[in-house]
C-alpha positions as CSV (number, residue, x, y, z in Angstrom):
1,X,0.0,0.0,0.0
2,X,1.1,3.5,-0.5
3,X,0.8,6.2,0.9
4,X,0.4,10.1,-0.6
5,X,0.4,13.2,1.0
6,X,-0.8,16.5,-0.7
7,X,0.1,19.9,0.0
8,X,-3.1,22.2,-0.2
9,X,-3.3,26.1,-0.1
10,X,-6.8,25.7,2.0
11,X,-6.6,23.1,4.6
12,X,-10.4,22.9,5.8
13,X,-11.6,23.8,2.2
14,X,-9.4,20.7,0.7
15,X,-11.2,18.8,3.9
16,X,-14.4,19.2,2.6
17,X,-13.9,18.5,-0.6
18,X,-12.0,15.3,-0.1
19,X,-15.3,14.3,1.8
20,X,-17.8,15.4,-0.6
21,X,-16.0,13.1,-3.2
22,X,-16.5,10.2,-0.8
23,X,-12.8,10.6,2.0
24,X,-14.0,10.5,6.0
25,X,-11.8,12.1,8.4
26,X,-9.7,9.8,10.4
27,X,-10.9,9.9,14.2
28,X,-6.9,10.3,15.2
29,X,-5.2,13.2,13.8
30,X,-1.3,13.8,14.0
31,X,-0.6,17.7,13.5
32,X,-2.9,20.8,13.7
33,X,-1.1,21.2,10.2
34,X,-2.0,18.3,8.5
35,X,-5.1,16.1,8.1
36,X,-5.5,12.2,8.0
37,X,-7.8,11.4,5.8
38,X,-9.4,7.7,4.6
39,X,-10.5,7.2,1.1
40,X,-13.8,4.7,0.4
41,X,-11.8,1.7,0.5
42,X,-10.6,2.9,4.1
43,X,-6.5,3.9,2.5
44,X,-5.5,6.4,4.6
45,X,-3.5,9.5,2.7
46,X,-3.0,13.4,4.1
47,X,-3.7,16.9,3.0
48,X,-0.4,19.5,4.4
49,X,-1.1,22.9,5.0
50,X,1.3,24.3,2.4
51,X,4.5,26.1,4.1
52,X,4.8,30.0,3.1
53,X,8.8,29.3,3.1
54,X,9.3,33.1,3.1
55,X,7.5,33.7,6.4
């Protein structure tokens, strides 16, 4: 199994659309940057806030 992690501009807006197209939010959650996420089949990939590296 693999597993992917995307980096999103939006992280609650990427949320919801990851669950409207079928994803459920996994009930443990790592880092108030990054969210665990389970696709249909129950796969688990993440959606990263993007890093502003000039900050």
């Amino acid at each position: 199994m693999m597993h992917f992690d995307f980096q999103v501009g939006d992280l609650e807006s990427a949320v919801a659309e990851a669950v409207a197209l079928g994803a459920s939010v996994a009930e443990f959650q790592l880092q108030p940057n990054v969210r665990v996420l389970l696709d249909p089949a129950g796969h688990p990939f993440c959606l990263c806030l993007e890093v502003d590296e000039e900050s």
